[in-house]
C-alpha positions, 0 to 999 in steps of 0.5 A: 252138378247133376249130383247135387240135384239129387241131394237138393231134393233130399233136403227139400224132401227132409226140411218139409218133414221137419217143418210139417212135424213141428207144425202138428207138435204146436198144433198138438201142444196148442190142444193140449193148452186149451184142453187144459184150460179152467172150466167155467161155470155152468147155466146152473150158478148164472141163473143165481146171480140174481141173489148177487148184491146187497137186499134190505129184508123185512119179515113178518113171522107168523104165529106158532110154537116157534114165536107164539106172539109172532112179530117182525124183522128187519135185516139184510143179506149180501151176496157175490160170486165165489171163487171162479164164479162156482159159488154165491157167498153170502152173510146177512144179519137180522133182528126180530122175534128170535133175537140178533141173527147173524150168519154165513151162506155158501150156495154151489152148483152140485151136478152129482145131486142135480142141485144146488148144495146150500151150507148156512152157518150163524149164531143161532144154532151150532155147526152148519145146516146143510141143504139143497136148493133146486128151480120149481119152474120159477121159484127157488126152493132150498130144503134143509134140516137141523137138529135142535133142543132134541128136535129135528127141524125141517125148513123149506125156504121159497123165492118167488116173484124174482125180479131185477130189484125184488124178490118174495121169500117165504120159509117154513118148518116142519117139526118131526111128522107134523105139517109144514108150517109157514114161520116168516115171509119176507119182502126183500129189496135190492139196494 
């Protein structure tokens, strides 16, 4: 009998190892699982889940060489979030001055740039105008270019006096060296 007290020991020395061990291996596995878990997005793209739902757009384009008469525009543009939240996928369609416009955004966080990369592609020009948008305090201010007939287009379009229902958005051109010239501002209403 006094030979098993040894031996009881032995195991009650040998089972707590064994359960100690298989505690650290689920805490282990239990890390490695939330290490491994999907990343979510940022503060940058909940900052642009204003742009997310349907807008009534109204413009007026401003007299230049573009649309030497000028004239408006009425439209709209429907946002919501793209896969995993990483993005705003958008299509919109107008009609004024410059004809039918009908096209697809895709906006996205790009932390190597420390800006949004904006992809526009629609019926009005060939392949994609790629851009980049970043915050000026309160204002989103998206630069893209282009070229067309020849030409290389710069267009800078800013959102401003963003709220719940409304936002203002004004888009101007730059062609080669000149100025930038104001093309359209537009009122745009949440549905």
């Amino acid at each position: 009998m006094s030979r098993m007290k040894p031996i009881m020991k032995l195991v009650v020395i040998v089972a707590a190892f064994a359960i100690a061990a298989g505690a650290q291996q689920t805490s282990e596995k239990k890390t490695a699982a939330s290490e491994m878990q999907a990343p979510k997005p940022g503060p940058e793209m909940e900052r642009m889940k204003f742009l997310i739902g349907r807008w009534n757009i109204d413009s007026e384009y401003q007299k230049t060489p573009l649309v030497p008469a000028g004239g408006k525009s009425t439209g709209w543009y429907e946002a919501r979030l793209g896969p995993g939240g990483f993005s705003v996928i958008a299509d919109f369609e107008a009609s004024g001055p410059l004809g039918p416009e009908i096209g697809h955004q895709v906006i996205t966080w790009d932390p190597k740039q420390d800006a949004y990369t904006v992809v526009t592609v629609g019926n009005a020009f060939p392949g994609a105008v790629m851009g980049t948008s970043r915050w000026e305090g309160d204002h989103l201010v998206t630069r893209s270019e282009f070229t067309g007939n020849g030409m290389t287009m710069h267009l800078r379009s800013v959102y401003s006096d963003i709220k719940e229902g409304s936002t203002r958005i004004e888009e101007s051109f730059q062609a080669g060296d000149s100025s930038y010239q104001v093309l359209w501002k537009a009122n745009a209403v949440k549905k």
